[in-house]
Structure formats: structure tokens, C-alpha cells
C-alpha positions as CSV (number, residue, x, y, z in Angstrom):
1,X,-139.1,14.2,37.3
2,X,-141.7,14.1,40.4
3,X,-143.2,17.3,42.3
4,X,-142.4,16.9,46.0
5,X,-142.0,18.9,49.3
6,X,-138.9,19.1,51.1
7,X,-136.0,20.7,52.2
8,X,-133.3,21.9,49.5
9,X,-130.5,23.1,52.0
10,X,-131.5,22.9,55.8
11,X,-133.2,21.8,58.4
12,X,-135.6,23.8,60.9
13,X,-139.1,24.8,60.7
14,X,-142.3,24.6,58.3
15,X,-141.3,28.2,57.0
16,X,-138.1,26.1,55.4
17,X,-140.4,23.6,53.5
18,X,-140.4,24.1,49.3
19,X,-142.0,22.6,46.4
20,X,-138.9,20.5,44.7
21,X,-139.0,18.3,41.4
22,X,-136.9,15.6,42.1
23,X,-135.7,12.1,39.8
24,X,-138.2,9.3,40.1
25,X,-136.4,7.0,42.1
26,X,-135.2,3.5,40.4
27,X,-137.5,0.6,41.8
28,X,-136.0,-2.1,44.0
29,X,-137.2,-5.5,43.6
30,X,-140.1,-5.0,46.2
31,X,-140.3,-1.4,45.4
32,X,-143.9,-0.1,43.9
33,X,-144.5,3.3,42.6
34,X,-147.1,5.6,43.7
35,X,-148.7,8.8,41.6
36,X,-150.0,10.4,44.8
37,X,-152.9,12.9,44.9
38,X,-152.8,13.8,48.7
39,X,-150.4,13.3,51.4
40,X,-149.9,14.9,54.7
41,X,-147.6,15.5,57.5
42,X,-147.0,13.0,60.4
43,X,-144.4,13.1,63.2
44,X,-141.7,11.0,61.5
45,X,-141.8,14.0,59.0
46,X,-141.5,16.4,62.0
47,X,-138.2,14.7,63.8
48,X,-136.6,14.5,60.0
49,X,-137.7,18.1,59.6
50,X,-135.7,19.2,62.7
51,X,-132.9,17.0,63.4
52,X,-130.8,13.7,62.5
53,X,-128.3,13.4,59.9
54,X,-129.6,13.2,56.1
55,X,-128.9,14.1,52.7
56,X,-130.6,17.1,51.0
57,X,-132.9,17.3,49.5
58,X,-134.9,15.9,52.0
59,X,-138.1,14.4,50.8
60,X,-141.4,14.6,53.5
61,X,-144.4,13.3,53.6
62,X,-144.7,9.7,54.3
63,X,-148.7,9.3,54.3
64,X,-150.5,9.4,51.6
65,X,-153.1,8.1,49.1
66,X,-152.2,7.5,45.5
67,X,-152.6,5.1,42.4
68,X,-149.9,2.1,41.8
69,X,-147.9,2.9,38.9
70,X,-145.6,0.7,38.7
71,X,-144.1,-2.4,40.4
72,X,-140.2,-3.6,41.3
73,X,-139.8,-7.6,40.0
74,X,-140.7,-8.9,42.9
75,X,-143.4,-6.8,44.3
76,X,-146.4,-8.8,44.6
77,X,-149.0,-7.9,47.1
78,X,-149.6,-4.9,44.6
79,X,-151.0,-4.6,40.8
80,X,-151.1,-1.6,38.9
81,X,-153.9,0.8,38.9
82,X,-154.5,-0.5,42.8
């Protein structure tokens, strides 16, 4: 499982946003896997946040700064520990 903040249920504002533990997601071929330490809030995260159609939970936060973890088979631009 991985720690993340989203939304469980609905959409609307920050007061909305919870700490979720989600499945690692399976790696695609040119997926890598990141162990963040830090990410932050952009505007993408803001327009998801508030309106569109999506599938809870809703996982935000799309910047961030982390350690490679693991690669998909054909990742390549990547190693671990990167």
C-alpha cells in the first residue's frame, strides 16, 4: 500500500482533501516508480479537485521530488536509486 492525498467520495474544496493508502499501481512498460518525499499542489490538481469526470479515489498531487524505485521493461531514461 502507498500513503497519498486525495479525495475518497467527492469533489469541492481543500477542506475535502484526506490522507488515503491506496494499491501501488502495476508498472506499464515505460512506467517508473517513485518513493516521494515532498510534493505539492499545482493547478492541474486544482481543476481535478473541483470538476471533470473521474473515479474516486482521486489521487492529487502531480509535482514532486522522490527516489526511483522501480522501472517498467522498457523504461530507460531512468535507473534505480535516480
Amino acid at each position: 500500500m502507498m500513503k497519498a492525498i486525495g479525495l475518497k467520495s467527492a469533489k469541492g474544496g481543500v477542506e475535502l482533501l484526506e490522507a488515503l493508502e491506496v494499491p501501488i499501481p502495476e508498472l506499464q512498460p515505460h512506467d517508473i516508480l517513485v518513493k516521494m518525499v515532498a510534493c505539492g499542489m499545482n493547478p492541474v490538481d486544482y481543476k481535478v479537485r473541483s470538476g471533470g469526470s473521474a473515479t474516486f479515489p482521486i489521487i492529487l498531487g502531480y509535482d514532486g521530488v522522490g527516489t526511483v524505485e522501480k522501472l517498467g521493461s522498457e523504461a530507460s531514461l531512468f535507473k534505480v536509486g535516480d
